[in-house]
N, C-alpha and C positions, 0 to 999 in steps of 0.2 A: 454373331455371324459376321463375318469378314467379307466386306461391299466393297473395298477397291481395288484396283487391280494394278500389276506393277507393269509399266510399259518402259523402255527406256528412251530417250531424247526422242532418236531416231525416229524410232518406232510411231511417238504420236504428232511428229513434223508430219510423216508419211499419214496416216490416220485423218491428221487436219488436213492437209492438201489434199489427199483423193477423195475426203466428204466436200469439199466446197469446191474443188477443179468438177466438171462436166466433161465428159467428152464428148457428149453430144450438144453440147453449147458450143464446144470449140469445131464440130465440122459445120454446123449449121450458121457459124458466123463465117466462117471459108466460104461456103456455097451462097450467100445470101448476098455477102457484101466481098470477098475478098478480100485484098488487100487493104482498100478502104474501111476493113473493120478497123484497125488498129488506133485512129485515132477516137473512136467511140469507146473502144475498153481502155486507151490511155487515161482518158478523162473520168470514165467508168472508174477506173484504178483510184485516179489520185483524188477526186472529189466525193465520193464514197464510199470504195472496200476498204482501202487502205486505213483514212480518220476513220471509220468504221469498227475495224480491227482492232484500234489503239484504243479507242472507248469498251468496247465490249473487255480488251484485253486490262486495262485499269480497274474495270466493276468485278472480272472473274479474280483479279490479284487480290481483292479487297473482301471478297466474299467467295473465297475459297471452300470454304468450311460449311455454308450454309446450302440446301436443297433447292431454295425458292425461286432460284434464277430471277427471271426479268422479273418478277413479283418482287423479290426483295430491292432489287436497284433500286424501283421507280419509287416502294412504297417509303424509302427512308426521306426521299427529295422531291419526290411529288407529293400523293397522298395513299391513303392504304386504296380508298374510292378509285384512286385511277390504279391504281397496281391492278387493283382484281379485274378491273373492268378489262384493259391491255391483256393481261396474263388469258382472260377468256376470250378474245379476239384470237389473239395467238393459239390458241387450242383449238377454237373452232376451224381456224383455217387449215391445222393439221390436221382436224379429225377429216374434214373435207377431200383433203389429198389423199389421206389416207384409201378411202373408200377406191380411188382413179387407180392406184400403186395397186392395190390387190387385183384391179379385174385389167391392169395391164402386164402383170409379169409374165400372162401365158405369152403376147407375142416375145419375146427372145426364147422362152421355154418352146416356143413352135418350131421358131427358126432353128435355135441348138437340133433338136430333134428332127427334124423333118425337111430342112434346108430353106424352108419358107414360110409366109404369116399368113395362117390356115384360118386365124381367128375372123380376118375381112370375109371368108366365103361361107356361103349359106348349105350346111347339112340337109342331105336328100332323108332324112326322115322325118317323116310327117308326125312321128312322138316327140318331137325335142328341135327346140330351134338352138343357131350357134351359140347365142345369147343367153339361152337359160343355161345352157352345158358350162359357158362360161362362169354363169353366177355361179351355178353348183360346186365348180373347183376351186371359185374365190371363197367363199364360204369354205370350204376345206381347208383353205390355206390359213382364214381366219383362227379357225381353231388350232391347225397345226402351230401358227405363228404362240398365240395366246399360251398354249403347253408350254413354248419353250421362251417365252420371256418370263413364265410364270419361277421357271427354274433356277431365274437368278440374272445377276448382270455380268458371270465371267463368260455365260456363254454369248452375249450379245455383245461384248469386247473381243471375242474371240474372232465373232464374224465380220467387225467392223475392221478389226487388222486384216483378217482373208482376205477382205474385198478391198482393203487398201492393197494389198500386193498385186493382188489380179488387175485392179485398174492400172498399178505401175508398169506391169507387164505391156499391158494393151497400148499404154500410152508409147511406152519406150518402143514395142515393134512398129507403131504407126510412126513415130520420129522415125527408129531406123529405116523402116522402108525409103521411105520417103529422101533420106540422106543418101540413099545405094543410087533412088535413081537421079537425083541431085551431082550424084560420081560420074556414074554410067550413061547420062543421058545429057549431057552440059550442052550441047545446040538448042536442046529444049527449056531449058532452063528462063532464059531469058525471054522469048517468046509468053513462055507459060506465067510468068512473072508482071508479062504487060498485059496480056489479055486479065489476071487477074486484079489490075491495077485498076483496067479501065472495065470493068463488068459494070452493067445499067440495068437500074431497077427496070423490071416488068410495068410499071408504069409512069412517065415521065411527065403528068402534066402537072403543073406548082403545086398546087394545092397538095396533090397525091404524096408530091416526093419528097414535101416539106414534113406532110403525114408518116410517110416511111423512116426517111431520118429519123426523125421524135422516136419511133416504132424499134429503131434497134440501137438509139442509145438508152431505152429501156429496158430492153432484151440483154442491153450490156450493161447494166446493172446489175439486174436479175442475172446474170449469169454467174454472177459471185453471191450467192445464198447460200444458207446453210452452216454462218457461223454460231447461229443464236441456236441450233441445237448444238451442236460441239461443246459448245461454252457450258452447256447444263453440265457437263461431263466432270467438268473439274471439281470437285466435290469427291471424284472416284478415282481421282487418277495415283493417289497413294503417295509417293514420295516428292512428286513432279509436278506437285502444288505451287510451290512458289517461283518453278520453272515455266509453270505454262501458259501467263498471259508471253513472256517474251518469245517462247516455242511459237503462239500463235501469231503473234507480227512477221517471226521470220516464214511461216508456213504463208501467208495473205504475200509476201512477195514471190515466194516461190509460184504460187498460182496462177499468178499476174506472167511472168515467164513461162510458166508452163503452156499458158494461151499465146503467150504471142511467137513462142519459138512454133505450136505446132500450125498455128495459122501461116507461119510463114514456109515451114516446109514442104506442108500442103498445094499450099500456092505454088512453088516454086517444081514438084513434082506434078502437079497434074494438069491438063488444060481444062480451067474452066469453063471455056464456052463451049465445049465439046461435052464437058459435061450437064450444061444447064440443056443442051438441045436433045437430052435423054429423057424423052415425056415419061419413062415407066420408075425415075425416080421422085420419089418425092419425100419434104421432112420426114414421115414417117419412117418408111426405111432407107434414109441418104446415110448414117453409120454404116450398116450391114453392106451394101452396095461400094461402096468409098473403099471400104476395108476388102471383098471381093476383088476389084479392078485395079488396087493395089497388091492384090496378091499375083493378077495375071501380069500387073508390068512390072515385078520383082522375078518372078519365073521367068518372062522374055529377055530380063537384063540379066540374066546368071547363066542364061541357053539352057532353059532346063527343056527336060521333053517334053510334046504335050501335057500327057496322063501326069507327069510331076506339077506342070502350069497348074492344071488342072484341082489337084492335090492341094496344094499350095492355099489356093483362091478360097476353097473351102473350106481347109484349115483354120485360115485369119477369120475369114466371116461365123465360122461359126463359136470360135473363141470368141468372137466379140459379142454374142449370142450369150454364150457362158457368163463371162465378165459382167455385161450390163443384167444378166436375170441375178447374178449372186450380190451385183451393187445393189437393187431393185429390194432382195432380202434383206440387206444389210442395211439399206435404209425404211423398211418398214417393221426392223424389230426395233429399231431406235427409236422413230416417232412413234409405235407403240406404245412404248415405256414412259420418255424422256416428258410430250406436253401434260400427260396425266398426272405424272407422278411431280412435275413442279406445279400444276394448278389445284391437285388433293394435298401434296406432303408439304407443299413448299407454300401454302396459307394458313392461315392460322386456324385452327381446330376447330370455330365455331361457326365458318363455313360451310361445312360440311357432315352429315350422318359419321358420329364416329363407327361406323365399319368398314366405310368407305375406305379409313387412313389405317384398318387393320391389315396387315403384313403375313403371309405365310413364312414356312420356316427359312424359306431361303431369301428372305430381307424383299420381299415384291409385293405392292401394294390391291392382292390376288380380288378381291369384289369390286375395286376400283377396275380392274383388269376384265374382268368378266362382263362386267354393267358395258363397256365399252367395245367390248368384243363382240354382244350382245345386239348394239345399238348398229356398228359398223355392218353385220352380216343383214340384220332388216332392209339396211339401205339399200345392199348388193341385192338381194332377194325382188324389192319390188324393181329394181333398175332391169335386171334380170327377165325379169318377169311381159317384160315390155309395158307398163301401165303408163299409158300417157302421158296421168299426170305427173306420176313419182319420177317418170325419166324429165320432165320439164323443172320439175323440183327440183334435181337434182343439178341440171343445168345450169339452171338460176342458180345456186348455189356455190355453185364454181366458179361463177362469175364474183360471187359477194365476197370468195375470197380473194381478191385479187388484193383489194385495199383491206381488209381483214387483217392480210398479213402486214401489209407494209405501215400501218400506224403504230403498232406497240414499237416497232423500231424507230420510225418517228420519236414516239414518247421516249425511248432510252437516251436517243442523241439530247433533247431537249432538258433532260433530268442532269445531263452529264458536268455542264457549269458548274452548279450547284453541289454535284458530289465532289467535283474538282476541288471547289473551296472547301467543301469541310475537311476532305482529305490533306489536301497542302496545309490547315491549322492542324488537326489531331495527328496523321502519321506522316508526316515530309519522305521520312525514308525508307517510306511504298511506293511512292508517285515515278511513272516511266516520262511523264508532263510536268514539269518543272513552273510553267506560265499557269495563269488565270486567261490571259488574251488567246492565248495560243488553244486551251481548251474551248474558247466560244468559239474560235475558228474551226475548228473539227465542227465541234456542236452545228454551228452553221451551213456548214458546208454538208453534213448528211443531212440535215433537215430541206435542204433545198435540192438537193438531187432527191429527197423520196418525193418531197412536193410537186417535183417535175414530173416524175413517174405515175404520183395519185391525180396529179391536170391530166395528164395525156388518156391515160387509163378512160378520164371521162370523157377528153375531149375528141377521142377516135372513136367511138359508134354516135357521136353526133353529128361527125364529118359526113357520114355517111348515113344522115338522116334515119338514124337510129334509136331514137328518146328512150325507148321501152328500155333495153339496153344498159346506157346510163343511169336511169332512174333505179334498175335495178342495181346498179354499181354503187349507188347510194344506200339504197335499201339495207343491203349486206349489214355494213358496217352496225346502220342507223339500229336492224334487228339484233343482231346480239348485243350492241350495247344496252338495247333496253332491256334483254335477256337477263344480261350481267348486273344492270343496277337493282331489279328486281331483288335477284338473289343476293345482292350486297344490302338491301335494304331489308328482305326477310335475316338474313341471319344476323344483322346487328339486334333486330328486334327480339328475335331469340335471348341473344346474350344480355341483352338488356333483361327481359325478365327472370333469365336465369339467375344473373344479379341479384337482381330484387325481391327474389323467391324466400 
């Protein structure tokens, strides 16, 4: 059966950029901070997406061929002990996310539909609350999801190119707009440009605003995610193997532009403060509304007629509706597939139940799929259901992965020395890094931006006399890791007796 798929250059530059570009990072860094975003995602840029990208993109050149993703990097340079253990951070964090992605696709599926997010209001029937109706069609969509990744990986490449085009789209009308009225509207320009300059946090006392800063140059980190799934990808990409760590450096700048051009034309077409004194927006729907009020001052700059203004506003907003539900798709048939199938296919056999790593005909690892399809719909069900506890569970849990996620990333930057050196002795001419020094400094430099991100993480529900909080931000990590040695210490012991048998 034939698993990869032929993409051309183009094709997975755009793929890679519009999985790790946000567009809802890039208005929420507009509306938050403005102009003064820019020096938070510079530094964001240069001190971790970018050495970031060059490490992820040296481990994918090297281990092109293999399934195991972050498992095989760490397990050749650290130990197999800390591969599994990382590799199951990493999964539980996605499975976590997972669970939020299925019971959030209805609001854009509301808004496409209905022009608004029906999901926040409470149903007048006394048999069904919003909430269970919700569980009930995320559990649908589990299954539906589950059918069609079971069917193979061209159609989950198929969606991920769709949903690259449609966010190009999205991205390019909100540039365009925004350049018409940049043309059309230049008195405004500069005004719009200083009010954005000088926007002040909602809360100005030291403590707060030293807390806020910290708060969105981790926001501007995180807003570059999403390369460690991409990366699993290379394995599939067919001809474009040994094209695609350098594909992915050039896509990690492109991103970096993609945020600061649209942050600046944003800025420069719309008044912020005019917009922050609009109580009925907020981060939830500031996309959908952004894209709205851009459509009425594109229709007033072209003199269209009302009913066109009108036309128009709807149009964009509910494209963006469209856009972000088929992005929403297109990233939970991926994390579907991609944590599972590197932490069952991409470990070694005696991990796991061999039926777990049994494969239907169309090469997908269908009981592994199932078991988690399984587990995924339980969670929705009791969340659904309203049950106290299991929504407080589930809470807690959201939080455990904040640092869940951001240690296995840790651990790759810290393993990357060490693969640096074996590399520059065994194959010199694979290496895109030339130095030994020059690799601790990358190394260095992500390990101290996640370090900043994993302090702050703890150190903002403390600020705010929060312990429970914290404790549970610890907790997270502290429970699955002991989940994970567990299971590293039962199936050695297996293999050991099977040995010995």
């Amino acid at each position: 059966m034939k698993t990869t798929t032929t993409f051309s250059s183009k094709h997975l530059v755009m793929i890679i950029t519009m999985t790790v570009f946000s567009f809802s990072s890039m208005t929420t860094a507009f509306f938050l901070m403005g102009i003064k975003a820019f020096p938070y995602f510079i530094g964001a840029a240069l001190f971790y997406f970018i050495p970031y990208a060059i490490i992820i993109a040296e481990f994918t050149g090297v281990y092109k061929n293999h399934i195991g993703g972050l498992y095989q990097w760490l397990a050749g340079h650290l130990s197999e002990q800390i591969a599994f253990i990382a590799a199951f951070l990493w999964y539980c964090s996605y499975f976590i996310w997972m669970i939020s992605l299925f019971m959030k696709i209805w609001i854009p599926a509301s808004i496409l539909l209905f022009g608004e997010d029906l999901t926040k209001k409470n149903t007048t029937s006394s048999y069904s609350s919003t909430s269970s109706i919700i569980g009930l069609f995320s559990i649908l969509a589990v299954v539906v999801m589950l059918f069609f990744v079971s069917r193979g990986f061209k159609g989950i490449a198929s969606l991920l190119y769709l949903s690259g085009i449609m966010m190009t789209v999205l991205l390019v009308a909100s540039l365009g707009g925004n350049l018409l009225l940049w043309i059309t509207n230049r008195p405004d320009i500069l005004p719009n440009l200083t009010a954005s300059f000088k926007v002040i946090p909602t809360d100005s006392s030291s403590e707060q605003s030293l807390v806020g800063q910290l708060s969105f140059l981790i926001f501007a980190i995180t807003a570059f995610g999403g390369l460690d799934t991409i990366a699993s990808l290379v394995d599939k990409t067919g001809k474009r193997k040994k094209q695609f760590p350098k594909l992915l450096i050039f896509s990690s700048f492109f991103v970096v532009s993609c945020y600061f051009l649209g942050i600046l034309l944003w800025s420069g077409g719309t008044d912020l403060v005019r917009l922050k004194a609009n109580n009925s927006i907020h981060l939830g729907n500031l996309m959908y509304e952004l894209m709205e009020q851009l459509g009425y001052a594109c229709g007033h700059a072209l003199s269209l007629s009302a009913a066109h203004v009108q036309l128009l506003a709807q149009v964009l907003t509910r494209f963006t509706a469209l856009t972000l539900l088929l992005s929403y798709i297109s990233l939970l048939s991926t994390i579907f597939y991609l944590p599972i199938r590197t932490l069952v296919e991409g470990t070694p056999k005696h991990y796991w139940h061999p039926r777990l790593k049994q494969k239907n005909k169309h090469d997908m690892p269908i009981y592994a799929l199932l078991i988690q399809g399984g587990l995924v719909s339980l969670f929705i069900l009791g969340i659904s259901l309203g049950s106290h506890y299991v929504v407080f569970l589930y809470n807690q849990l959201t939080l455990m992965t904040n640092l869940s996620r951001a240690i296995p990333y840790l651990l790759v930057a810290l393993a990357y020395p060490a693969f640096k050196k074996k590399q520059l002795k065994d194959k010199p001419e694979t290496v895109l890094i030339h130095s030994n020094a020059y690799a601790v400094f990358l190394s260095r430099s992500v390990i101290i931006s996640i370090s900043l991100a994993i302090g702050f993480q703890l150190y903002q529900p403390l600020s705010q006399g929060n312990l429970l909080q914290s404790l549970t931000l610890l907790m997270g990590p502290l429970l699955f890791t002991l989940l994970a040695y567990f299971l590293y210490q039962r199936s050695h012991r297996r293999k050991e007796l099977t040995q010995n048998s």
